[in-house]
N, C-alpha and C positions, 0 to 999 in steps of 0.2 A: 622603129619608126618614132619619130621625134612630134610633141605636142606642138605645133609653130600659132604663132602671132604676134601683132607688132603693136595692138592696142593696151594702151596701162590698165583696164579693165581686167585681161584676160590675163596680162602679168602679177595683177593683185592675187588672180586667181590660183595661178601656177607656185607664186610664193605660198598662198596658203595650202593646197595641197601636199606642198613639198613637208611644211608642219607636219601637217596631220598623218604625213607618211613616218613620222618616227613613234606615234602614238599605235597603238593596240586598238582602238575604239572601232566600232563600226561607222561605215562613212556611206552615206546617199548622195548619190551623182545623180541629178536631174538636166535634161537638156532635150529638146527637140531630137529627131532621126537627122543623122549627120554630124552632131556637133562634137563629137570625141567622147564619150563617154568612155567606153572601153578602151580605148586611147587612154586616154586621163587615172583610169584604174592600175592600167598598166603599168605607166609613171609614176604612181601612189605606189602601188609592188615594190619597184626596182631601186627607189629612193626610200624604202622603209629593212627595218633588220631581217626581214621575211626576203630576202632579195635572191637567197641562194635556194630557196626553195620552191615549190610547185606555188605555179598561177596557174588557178582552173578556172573555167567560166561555165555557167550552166544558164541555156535560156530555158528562163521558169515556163513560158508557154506551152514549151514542146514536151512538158512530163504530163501527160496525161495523169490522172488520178490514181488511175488502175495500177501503174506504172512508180508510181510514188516513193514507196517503200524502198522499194529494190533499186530506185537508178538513186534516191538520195543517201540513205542510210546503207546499202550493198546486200546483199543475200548469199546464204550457206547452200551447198549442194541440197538438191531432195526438198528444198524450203518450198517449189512453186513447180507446175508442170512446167517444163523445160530447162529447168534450175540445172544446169549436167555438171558445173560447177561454182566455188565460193566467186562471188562479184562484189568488188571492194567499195562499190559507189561512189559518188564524186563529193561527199566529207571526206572519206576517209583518202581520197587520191590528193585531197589537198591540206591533209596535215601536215603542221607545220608553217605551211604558206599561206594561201591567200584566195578566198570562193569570191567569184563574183557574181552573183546574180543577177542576170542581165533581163529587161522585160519586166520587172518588178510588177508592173500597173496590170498584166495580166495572171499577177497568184491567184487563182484559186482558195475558196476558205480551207479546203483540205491541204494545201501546200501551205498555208499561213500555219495552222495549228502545227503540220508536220513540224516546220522550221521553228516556229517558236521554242517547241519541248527542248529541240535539242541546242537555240540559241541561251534557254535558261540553266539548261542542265551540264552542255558542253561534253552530253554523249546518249550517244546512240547505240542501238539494239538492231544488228543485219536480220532482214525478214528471215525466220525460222529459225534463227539462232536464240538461246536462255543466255547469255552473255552478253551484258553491255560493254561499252567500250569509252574510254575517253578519247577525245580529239582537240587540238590545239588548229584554233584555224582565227584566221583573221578575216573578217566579213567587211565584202564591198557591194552596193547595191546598185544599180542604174535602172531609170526610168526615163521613158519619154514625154513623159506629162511632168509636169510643174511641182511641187511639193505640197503646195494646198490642194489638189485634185488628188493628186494621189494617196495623201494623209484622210481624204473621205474616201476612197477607197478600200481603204487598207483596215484589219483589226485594228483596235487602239495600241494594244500593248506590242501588237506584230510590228507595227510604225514605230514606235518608240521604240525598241531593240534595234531598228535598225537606223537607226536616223542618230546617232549620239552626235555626229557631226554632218554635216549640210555641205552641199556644193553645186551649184545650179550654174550650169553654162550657157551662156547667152547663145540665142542664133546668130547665124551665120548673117540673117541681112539685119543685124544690129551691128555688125560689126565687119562693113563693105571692105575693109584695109585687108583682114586675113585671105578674102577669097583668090588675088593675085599671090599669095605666098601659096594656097593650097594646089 
């Protein structure tokens, strides 16, 4: 699926993306429900040297707390009742390439602290397991709220890990030309 628009706004946009798809850094996608986030993620991926590798998405809302450990960092057999076997979790599914965290505005502080250790450390420990592990992964984030709501949302340091680069998409009724193209 292809980003479309025909406003110089949103062409400024797609030229900076395109940038920022050759750089490493982590990138935050803010934009209302509807406006291509993950769309635009997608296009960051495929225009960046990460292209041949895994695009994973994880909506932060849906990991419950409890759940934390084991669907982000992965778990060993025997680690948890029901554990029957090792689960690689979705870091470790998207080494190499490219996580997106989608719902950002809904982390949790125990999801914030999770992600930070392992956005500062660059690895993780599978619940149950004494082995840490390194992982190469290039971090994109989307939200629905704006950057200044979200930035009071968010830890300090958890925002700034993930924010090195900025990208806010405008709504759709700021920009009446895209919605005959959509």
């Amino acid at each position: 699926m292809e980003f479309l628009s025909e406003i110089p706004r949103m062409s400024d946009l797609l030229e900076t993306a395109q940038r920022y798809a050759a750089s490493d850094f982590p990138i935050l996608i803010c934009g209302e429900t509807g406006t291509g986030k993950e769309l635009l993620a997608r296009l960051i991926h495929r225009n960046s040297p990460r292209a041949s590798s895994p695009f994973v998405t994880v909506s932060v809302g849906a990991v419950p707390d409890t759940l934390l450990g084991a669907e982000l960092f992965g778990s060993v057999e025997g680690a948890f009742s029901g554990a029957t076997a090792d689960h690689p979790g979705v870091l470790a599914a998207a080494h190499g390439g490219t996580l997106l965290l989608d719902g950002l505005e809904s982390a949790s502080p125990a999801f914030q602290v999770a992600m930070l250790h392992f956005l500062q450390s660059g690895t993780l420990r599978p619940v149950g397991s004494q082995q840490s592990r390194e992982l190469d992964v290039r971090l994109l984030s989307a939200s629905g709220t704006d950057i200044a709501t979200l930035r009071s949302h968010l830890r300090g340091d958890f925002f700034f890990r993930l924010s090195a680069l900025q990208l806010e998409i405008p709504p759709l009724r700021r920009r009446r030309e895209d919605i005959r193209l959509l």
